[in-house]
N, C-alpha and C positions, 0 to 999 in steps of 0.2 A: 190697326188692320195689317195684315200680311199676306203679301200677293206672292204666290210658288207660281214662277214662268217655268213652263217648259214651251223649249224655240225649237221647232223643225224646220229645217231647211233640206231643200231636195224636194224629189217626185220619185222618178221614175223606177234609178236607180236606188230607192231608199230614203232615207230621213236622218241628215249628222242632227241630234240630236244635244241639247243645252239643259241641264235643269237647275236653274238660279234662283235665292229668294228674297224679297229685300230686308229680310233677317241679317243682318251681318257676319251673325255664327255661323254661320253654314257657308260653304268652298261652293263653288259651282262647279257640277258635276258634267263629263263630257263622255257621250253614248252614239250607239246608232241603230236604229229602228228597220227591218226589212221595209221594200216596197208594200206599199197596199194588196193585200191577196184577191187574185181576180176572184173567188169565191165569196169575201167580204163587197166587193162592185156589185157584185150581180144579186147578191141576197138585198143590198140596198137599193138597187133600180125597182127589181120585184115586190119592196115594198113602197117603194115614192110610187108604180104602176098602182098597186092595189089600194094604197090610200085614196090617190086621185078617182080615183071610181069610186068612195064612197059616196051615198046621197048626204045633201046636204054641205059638202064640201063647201067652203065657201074660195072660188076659185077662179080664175083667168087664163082658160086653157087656147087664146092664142097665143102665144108665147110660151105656156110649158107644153111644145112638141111632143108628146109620148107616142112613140111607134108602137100603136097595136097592146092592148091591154092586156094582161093574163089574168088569166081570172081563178083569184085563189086566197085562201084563208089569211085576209092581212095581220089577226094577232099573231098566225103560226109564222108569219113574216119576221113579225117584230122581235120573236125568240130567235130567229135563227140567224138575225140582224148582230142578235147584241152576243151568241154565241160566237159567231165569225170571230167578231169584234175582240171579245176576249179573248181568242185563240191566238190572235194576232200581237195583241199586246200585252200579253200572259208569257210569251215565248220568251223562253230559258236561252235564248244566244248571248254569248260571253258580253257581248259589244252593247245590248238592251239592258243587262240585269243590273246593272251600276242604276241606272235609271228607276229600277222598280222598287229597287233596295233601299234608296234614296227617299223615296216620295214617300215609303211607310214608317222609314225614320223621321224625317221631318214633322209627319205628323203623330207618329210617338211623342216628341217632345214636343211639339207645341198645342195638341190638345188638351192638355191641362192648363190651359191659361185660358184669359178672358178677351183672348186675342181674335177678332174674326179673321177665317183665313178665305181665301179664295186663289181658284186657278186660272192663272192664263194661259190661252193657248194660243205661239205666237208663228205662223205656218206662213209660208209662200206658196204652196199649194192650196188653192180655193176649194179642189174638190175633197178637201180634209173636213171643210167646215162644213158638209153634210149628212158630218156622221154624228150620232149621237154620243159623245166620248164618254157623258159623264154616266154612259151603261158602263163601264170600266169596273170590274168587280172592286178593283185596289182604290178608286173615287168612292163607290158607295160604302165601301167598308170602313175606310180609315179618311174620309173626308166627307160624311152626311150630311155637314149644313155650307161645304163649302160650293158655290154656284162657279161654272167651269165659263170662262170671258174668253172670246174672242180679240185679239187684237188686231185693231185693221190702221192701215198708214197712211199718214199723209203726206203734205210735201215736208221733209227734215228743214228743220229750222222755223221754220213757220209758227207765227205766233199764236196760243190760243188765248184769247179773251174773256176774263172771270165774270163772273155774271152782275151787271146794274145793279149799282145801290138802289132802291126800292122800298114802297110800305105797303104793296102786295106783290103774290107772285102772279105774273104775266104767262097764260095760257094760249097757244091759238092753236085752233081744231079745226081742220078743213074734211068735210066731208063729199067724197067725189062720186062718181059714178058709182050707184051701189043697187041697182036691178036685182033682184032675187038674193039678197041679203039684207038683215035686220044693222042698218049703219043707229038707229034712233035707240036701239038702247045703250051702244056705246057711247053718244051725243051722252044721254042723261047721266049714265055714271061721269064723265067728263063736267057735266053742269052741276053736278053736286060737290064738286072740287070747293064751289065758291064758299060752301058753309065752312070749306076751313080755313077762308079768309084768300083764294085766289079770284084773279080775273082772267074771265075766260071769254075769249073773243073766238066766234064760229063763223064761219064759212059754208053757205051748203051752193057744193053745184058752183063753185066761183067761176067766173071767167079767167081767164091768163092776167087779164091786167089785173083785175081785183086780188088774185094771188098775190104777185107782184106788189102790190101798192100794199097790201097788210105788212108782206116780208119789209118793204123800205121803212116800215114805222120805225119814228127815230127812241121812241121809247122800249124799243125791242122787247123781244119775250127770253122767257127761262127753260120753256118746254114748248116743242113743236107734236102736235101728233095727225095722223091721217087715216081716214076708216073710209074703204070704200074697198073699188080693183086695182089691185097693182100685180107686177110680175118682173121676172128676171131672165134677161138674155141667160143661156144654158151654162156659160161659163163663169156664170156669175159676177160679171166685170160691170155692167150696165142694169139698170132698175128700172120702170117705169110706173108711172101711177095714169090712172084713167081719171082726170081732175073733174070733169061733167061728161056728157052726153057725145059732145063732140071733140074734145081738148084732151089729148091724150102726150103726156110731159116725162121725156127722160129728166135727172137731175141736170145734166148738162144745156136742157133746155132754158131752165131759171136760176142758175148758178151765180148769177150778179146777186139777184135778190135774195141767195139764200145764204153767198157772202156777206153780205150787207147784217142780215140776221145774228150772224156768227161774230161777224164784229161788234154788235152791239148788245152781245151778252149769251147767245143763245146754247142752252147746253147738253141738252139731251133732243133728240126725235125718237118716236115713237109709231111705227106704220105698224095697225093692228091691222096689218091687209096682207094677202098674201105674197110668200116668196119673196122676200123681201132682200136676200143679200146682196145682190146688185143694187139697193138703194144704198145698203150701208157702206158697202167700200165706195162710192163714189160722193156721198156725204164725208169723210173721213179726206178726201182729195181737199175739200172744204175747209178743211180743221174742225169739223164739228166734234167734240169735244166726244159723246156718248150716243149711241143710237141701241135700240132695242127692234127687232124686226122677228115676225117669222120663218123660218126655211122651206115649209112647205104652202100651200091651202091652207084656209084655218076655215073650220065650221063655223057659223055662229055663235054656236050657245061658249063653244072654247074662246074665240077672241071676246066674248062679253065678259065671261068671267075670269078669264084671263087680267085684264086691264079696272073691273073691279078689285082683283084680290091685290095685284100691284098697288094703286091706290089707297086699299086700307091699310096694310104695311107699310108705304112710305112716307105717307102721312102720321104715322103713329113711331116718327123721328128714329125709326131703322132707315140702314145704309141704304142707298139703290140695289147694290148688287143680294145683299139679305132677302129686300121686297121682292127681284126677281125670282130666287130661290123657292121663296116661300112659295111665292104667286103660282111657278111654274110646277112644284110639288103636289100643290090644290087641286090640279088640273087630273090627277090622278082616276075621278072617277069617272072620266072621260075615256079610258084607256079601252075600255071594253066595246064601247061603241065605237069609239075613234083611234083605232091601236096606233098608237105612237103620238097620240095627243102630247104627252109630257117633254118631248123633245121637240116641240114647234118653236116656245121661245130661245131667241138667242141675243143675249146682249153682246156689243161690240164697244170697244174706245180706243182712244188712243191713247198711246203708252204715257205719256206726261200727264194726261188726266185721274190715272190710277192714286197717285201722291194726293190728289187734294179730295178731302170728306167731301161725300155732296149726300145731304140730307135735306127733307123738304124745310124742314126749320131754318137749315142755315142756306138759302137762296137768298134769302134777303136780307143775312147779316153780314154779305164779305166785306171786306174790309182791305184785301188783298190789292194795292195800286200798281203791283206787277203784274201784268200778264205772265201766263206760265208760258215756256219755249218746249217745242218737240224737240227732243233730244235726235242728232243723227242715228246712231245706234245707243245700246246700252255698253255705258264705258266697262265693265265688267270683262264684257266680251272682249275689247279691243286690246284691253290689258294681257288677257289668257293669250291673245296672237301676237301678241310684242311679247311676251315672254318664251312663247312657245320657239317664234324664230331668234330669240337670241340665245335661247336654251344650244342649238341646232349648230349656233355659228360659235359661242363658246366651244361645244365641245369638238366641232371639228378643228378650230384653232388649237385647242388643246393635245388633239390627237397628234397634228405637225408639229406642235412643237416637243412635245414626247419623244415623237419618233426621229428628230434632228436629235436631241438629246442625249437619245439613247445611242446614235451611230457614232458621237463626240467620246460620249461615257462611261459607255457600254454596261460592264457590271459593276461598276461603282453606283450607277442609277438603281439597280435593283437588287442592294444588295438585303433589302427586306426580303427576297424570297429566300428560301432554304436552298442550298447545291445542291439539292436531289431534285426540286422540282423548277425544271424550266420554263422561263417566264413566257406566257402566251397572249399574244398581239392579234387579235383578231378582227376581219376586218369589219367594218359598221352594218347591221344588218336595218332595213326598211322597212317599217312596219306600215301600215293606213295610219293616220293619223285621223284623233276624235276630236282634234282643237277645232276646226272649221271647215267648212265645203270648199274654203280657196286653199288650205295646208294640203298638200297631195299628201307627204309624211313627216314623217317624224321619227328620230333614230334613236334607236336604244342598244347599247352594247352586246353583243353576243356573250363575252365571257367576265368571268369577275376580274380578272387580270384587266381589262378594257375602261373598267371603271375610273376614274380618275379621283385623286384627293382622297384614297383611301386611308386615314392613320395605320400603320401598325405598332404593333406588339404593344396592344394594350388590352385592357377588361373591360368587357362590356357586361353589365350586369341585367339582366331580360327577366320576364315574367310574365305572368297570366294563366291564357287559356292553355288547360292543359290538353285541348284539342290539336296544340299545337306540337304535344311532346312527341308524335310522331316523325315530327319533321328535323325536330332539333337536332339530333346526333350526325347526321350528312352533311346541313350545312354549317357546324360547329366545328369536322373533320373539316373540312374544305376553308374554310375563314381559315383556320390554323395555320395548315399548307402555306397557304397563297401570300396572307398577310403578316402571318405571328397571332392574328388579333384570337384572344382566349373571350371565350363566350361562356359567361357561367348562368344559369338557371338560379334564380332566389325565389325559395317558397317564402311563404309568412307563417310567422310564429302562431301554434295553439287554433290553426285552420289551415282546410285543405284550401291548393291555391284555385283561381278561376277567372276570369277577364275583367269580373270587375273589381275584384280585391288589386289584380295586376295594377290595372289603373291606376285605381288609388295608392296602389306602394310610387306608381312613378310620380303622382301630385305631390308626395308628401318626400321625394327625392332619394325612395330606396332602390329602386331601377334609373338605366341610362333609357331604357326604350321598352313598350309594354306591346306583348302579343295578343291579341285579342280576335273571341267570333263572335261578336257583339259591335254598336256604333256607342260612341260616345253617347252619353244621356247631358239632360241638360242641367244636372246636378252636378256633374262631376264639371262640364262645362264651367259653371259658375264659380265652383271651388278654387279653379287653376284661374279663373282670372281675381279674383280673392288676393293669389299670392303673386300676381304680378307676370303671368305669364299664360298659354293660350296653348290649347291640344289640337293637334289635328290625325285625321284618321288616312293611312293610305293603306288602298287597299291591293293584294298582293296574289289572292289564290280565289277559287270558291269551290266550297265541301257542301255535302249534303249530309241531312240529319236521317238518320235509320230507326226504324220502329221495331223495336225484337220482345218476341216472345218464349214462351219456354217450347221446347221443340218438338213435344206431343199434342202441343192445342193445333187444333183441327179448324183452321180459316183462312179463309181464300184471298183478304186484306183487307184494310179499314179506309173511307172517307173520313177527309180533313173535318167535317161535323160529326161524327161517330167520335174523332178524337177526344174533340172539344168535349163530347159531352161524357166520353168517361173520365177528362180530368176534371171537369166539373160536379162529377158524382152523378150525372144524371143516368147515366148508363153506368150500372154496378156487375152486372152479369155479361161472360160471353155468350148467354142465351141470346141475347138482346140486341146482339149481330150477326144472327146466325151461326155462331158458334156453341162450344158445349155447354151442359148446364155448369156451371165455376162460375164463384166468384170472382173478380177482378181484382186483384191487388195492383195500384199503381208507384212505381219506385219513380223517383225524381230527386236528380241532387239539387241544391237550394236555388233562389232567384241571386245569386251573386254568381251563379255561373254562366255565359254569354248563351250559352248552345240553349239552355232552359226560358233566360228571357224571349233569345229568336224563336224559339218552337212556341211561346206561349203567346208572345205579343202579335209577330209579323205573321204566325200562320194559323193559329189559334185564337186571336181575338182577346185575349185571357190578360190581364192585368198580375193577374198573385195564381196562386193554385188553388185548386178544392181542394173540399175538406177529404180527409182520408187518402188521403197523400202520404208515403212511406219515405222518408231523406234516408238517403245513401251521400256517403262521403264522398265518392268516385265511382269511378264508369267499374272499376276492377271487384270492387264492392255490390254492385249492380248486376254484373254478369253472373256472380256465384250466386246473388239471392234468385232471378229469373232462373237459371239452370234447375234450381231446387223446389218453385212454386211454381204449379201447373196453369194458374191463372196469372200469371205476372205478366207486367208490363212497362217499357220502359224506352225512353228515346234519347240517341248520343250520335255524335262524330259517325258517318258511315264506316270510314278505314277502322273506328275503334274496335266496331262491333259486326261487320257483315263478313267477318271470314271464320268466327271465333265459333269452337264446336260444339258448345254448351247450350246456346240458343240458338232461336230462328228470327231472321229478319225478314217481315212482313211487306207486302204488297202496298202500295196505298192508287186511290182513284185518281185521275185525270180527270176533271171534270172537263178541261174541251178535247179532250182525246174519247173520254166516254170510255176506258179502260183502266183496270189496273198497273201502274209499274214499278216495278221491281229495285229494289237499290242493288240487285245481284243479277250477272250476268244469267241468260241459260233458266232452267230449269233447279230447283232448289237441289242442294247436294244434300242427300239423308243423311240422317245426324250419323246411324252406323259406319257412313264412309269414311267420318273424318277424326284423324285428322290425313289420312292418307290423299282423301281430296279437300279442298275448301269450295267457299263460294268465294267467285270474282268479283268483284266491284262493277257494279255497270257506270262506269264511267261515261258513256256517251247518255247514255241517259241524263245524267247531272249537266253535260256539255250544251245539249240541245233543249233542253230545259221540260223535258218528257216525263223527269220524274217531280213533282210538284213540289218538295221540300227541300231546296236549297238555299247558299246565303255563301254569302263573303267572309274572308277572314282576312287581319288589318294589321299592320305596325300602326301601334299609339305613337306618335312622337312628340316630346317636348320642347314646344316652341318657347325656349327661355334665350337662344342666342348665343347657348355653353355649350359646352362639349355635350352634354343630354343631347342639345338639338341635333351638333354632327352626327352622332352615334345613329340617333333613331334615321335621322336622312338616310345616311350612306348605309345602313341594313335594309331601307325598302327597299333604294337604290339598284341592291348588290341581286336581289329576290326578284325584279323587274328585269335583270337581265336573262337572254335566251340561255345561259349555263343555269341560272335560278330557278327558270321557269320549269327545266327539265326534272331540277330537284324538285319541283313540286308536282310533276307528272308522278314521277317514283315512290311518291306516298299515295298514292291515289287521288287526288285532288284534281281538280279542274286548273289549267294557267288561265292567268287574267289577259295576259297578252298571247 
């Protein structure tokens, strides 16, 4: 199993965002997330209002206060819940896209295994964990069977206790206060556990003591569950359950007894009652290992079949988190009567629980004489902050002693520059820093002159994405200047080049460092650790891909499913998009090129290409054949192709903006203007993240320890500085910093 964390930290001001996996190939990646949009608040009060009024709710409405109901269509709620939502976390800002970029690579590579993956989501904001995340278009597309977990915390260090050696599993079911809901058909799916060999001890209506006294059993239980009313203080710090008629019990009320539980094995709760997250973070204060709860209400017939469908899943020796998935999926046809039925359940655990299997099979085979320990934080992180500040304090130490060096040495220290070009000492500029919410910043040099431990007057041999060979000749001019250092370009024999050929020339040691607009794959991964050594990706710019046609078709732009389905053949005619009658000829250079996996994988959906696919060699070979075919079509590099006077580059939809945009500034320049005018690159568009097709582009570097390694370092290095970043403004590209 494979847990993808993503940690937000913050509120108000925003979210420094983390996304770590415990994959060990993968770097953790550091972002940051706007504030919550008051628009995304209020489309969600409006539907927690609208739901709570439905009949049949099954509910405890002292404690959820709702001021005054609005009365209004809760499914049109629920879309306009989950569009907020994506609008929000869909956003093209430089500081979130590492993040998005991320989470569809990961799951590039690891869906083809047999690996269950799952999300945590690990927040100090409470009021995060009432949003439905796993509406997240980039969750339902490229993570379908993974179920999104809550992590809730307890006290750090504190021990959690494996569950009783056993020769059955130990159930106890307390059924509370339940007036106007059906608590007895949850009892029976609960009493039918026993046919698969559990003991299941009930409760109806107990007293405080009788609670109590079940809790103190010294033969403890494996699963606790509660079916009745319960509710949560508004800020969801506190829980409470309605145990009978008159006995109404925060967790803090029977907190001895429900320690007592926990130490004698207990490892999951299960409150199929309403509103439940205030039960779970204050169980988790507990050390309870795993809790599963509601967020809203729950109607009946949803908590029945709900806690059914869990059951027959986890009983038929799928993970816990799988059964929830499934369970909560099933729930689907509730949606119609109960809009947002499918986001009711939420499981919760703690972070030390995640590492150990709990399946119903193995309850009673652990075998485990350690307790497991809550880790304080995740050492991952603490490492990125000890590194981050010694990063900070090398290089100011370095800076001083440079600069005593140079006042001693003067041009004897620099006599790697040229006499014509004077050496420039610039002073340290302050960027935000995405290491952590306590890093205020983090420094990066202004100029390449500032960089430290640069070698010169050597060859650095480069390759790949020739997405890249725009950029190449500025800063290949500029490295020369400054350092001697000669930067050559190596194609490969007998094929055109392209990021993943790049790649693989620097696994097999014909490149010092590979360009690439593509992430590593976990093929190529595998290969380099094969020969003793390990890749990593830094990433440096972000470009967008462009959609161009021939420059008489007559269309107003395409949706990202329109694309899909003319590379799939499904759409063969521009009839078929309201365009003219023509056929479609599709041009695409091959899947070894980065810019065609990213367009096909991360926004396409698309593994290989349909049939009736046209190969082109290169973008240059591509632009004469669209110039010439009235139906053509074809996607590259925006700088490659949106100023170029032979074709036109198309619009594409915003699906949360609800409009078309443009990869070109302005109004399209008629093909007769140019070349006296061109089109401009909409740059802010690719910046703000308004045009929907964009991606990162990366120095490969090899982690072998040799000069490979220095080479690729000190090239991202030199691209990360504010003089880099400006070279990468001048090709049109987006800077990362």
């Amino acid at each position: 199993m494979i847990i993808v964390n993503i940690k937000l930290l913050g509120a108000e001001q925003g979210y420094h965002t983390t996304l770590n996996t415990t994959d060990t190939r993968f770097d953790p990646i550091d972002g940051f997330l706007s504030p919550l949009p008051p628009e995304l608040k209020s489309s969600l009060e409006n539907w927690q209002l609208t739901y709570r009024d439905l009949k049949d709710v099954r509910s405890c409405f002292s404690r959820l206060t709702a001021q005054g109901v609005i009365r209004c269509s809760a499914p049109g709620e629920t879309q306009t819940v989950k569009a907020h939502l994506n609008e929000w976390l869909n956003s093209g800002d430089r500081m979130w896209q590492p993040i998005r970029d991320s989470l569809i690579s990961i799951a590039n590579q690891l869906n083809h295994t047999n690996e269950e993956i799952h999300l945590l989501l690990d927040i100090q904001d409470i009021e995060l964990s009432h949003f439905p995340l796993q509406e997240w278009n980039i969750i339902e597309q490229h993570y379908p069977k993974a179920e999104v977990i809550l992590r809730v915390r307890g006290q750090a260090g504190n021990r959690i206790s494996p569950p009783q050696s056993c020769s059955r599993i130990r159930i106890l079911v307390v059924v509370g206060r339940s007036d106007g809901i059906n608590t007895q058909s949850d009892l029976k799916v609960i009493e039918n556990l026993e046919e698969k060999g559990a003991e299941v001890i009930s409760l109806i209506k107990p007293t405080f003591q009788k609670l109590c006294e079940a809790l103190w059993d010294k033969k403890g239980y494996h699963i606790f569950i509660f079916t009745g009313h319960s509710s949560s203080q508004k800020d969801g710090q506190i829980g409470w359950i309605d145990l009978n008629d008159q006995e109404e019990l925060s967790i803090g009320d029977f907190k001895n007894a429900l320690r007592q539980a926990i130490d004698n094995g207990l490892q999951l709760a299960i409150f199929n009652s309403c509103d439940g997250l205030g039960l779970a973070y204050q169980l988790a204060q507990l050390n309870l290992p795993r809790s599963i709860v509601m967020r809203e209400p729950v109607p009946d017939l949803v908590a029945i079949d709900f806690l059914k469908y869990l059951f027959e899943e986890f009983t038929s020796n799928k993970s816990l988190f799988t059964s929830v998935h499934i369970a909560r999926k099933r729930l689907e046809h509730f949606n119609l009567r109960y809009p947002g039925a499918t986001w009711l359940p939420l499981m919760c655990i703690r972070q030390s629980a995640l590492y150990t299997p709990f399946i119903w099979q193995g309850l009673c085979e652990n075998s485990d004489p350690e307790p497991l320990i809550e880790p304080i934080s995740i050492l991952t992180s603490q490492q990125r902050i000890c590194k981050a500040k010694l990063i900070v304090v090398v290089r100011i130490l370095g800076l001083v002693v440079l600069s005593i060096s140079i006042g001693f040495f003067g041009s004897k220290l620099l006599i790697k520059n040229p006499p014509s070009i004077p050496p420039s000492f610039c002073p340290i500029k302050s960027i935000p820093s995405q290491q952590n919410a306590t890093e205020k910043h983090i420094t990066y040099p202004q100029c390449f002159a500032d960089v430290p431990n640069v070698p010169s007057s050597e060859t650095w041999n480069r390759g790949g994405s020739t997405t890249w060979a725009v950029f190449r000749p500025e800063i290949d001019k500029k490295l020369k200047q400054i350092f001697g250092i000669n930067l050559r370009t190596k194609n490969p024999e007998n094929q055109a080049p392209a990021s993943g050929i790049g790649i693989q020339m620097l696994i097999e040691g014909q490149l010092n460092f590979a360009e690439s607009s593509e992430h590593i794959n976990e093929t190529q991964r595998q290969e380099a650790a094969k020969r003793g050594f390990q890749l990593k990706e830094e990433a440096v710019a972000i470009d967008a891909i462009a959609i161009i046609v021939h420059p008489n078709l007559n269309i107003k732009g395409l949706t990202i499913n329109q694309l899909r389905d003319i590379y799939t053949g499904n759409i063969t005619n521009w009839s078929q998009v309201n365009g003219p009658d023509i056929p479609i000829t599709k041009y695409s250079r091959s899947l070894s090129s980065g810019t065609t996996k990213t367009f096909l994988n991360d926004y396409l959906g698309l593994k290989e290409l349909g049939k009736n696919v046209v190969p082109v060699k290169d973008t240059s070979e591509a632009l004469n054949k669209v110039a010439k075919n009235e139906g053509a079509i074809y996607f590259a590099s925006a700088p490659e192709v949106v100023t170029q006077c032979g074709v036109k580059p198309i619009p594409i939809f915003n699906d949360n903006k609800g409009t078309f945009v443009a990869p070109y500034k302005g109004l399209l320049v008629p093909h007769e203007n140019c070349p006296q005018q061109r089109n401009e690159i909409n740059i802010e568009a690719f910046k703000n993240g308004e045009y929907p097709i964009t991606r990162r582009l990366f120095v490969i570097i090899k982690q072998d320890g040799k000069d490979n390694q220095k080479a690729g370092e000190t090239y991202a290095r030199l691209l990360l500085t504010d003089e880099g970043q400006k070279l990468i403004e001048q090709v049109k590209w987006v800077r990362i910093r």
